[in-house]
C-alpha positions, 0 to 999 in steps of 0.5 A: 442689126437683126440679122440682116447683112448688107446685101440684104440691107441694100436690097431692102434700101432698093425696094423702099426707094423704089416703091415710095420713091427717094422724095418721101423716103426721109419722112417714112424712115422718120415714121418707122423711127418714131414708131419703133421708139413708140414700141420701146417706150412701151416694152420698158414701161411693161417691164418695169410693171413686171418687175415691180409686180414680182417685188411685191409678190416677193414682199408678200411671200416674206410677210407671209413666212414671218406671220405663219403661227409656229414660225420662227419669231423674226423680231427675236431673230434680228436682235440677235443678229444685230447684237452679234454684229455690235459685238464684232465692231470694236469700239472706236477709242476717244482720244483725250486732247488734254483740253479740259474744254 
């Protein structure tokens, strides 16, 4: 826990009971626990800006890539692809149940 031993954790419990005493030391671990989580709270809201910020710019590079004039054309490219994957797949067989239904 932040590279503090246990020596060093009581010689901290000490002093924080020494300086605010042992009758509002609860509500100020409270306080530096609200705190702390305030500072969680807004280091993971920025992350996930920046993540968010990163996929659009990723998005932007291919949208750039498939638009540049002389490139090669993606349309073409994903029907090829989706044509060789149908001819891999076997067709699944129908059975007849002899049910003229």
């Amino acid at each position: 826990m932040f590279g503090i031993d246990l020596p060093e954790f009581l010689l901290i419990l000490f002093v924080a009971v020494v300086v605010i005493g042992p009758k509002d030391l609860p509500r100020a671990l409270y306080m530096v626990g609200k705190f702390i989580r305030k500072i969680k709270s807004y280091t993971s809201d920025i992350q996930k800006t920046l993540d968010q910020i990163m996929q659009e710019g990723e998005l932007e590079d291919i949208v750039r890539e498939a638009n540049k004039p002389g490139g090669e054309d993606l349309q073409q490219k994903i029907e090829r692809q989706i044509a060789a994957e149908q001819k891999e797949k076997p067709e699944p067989e129908v059975k007849n149940s002899g049910t003229g239904a």
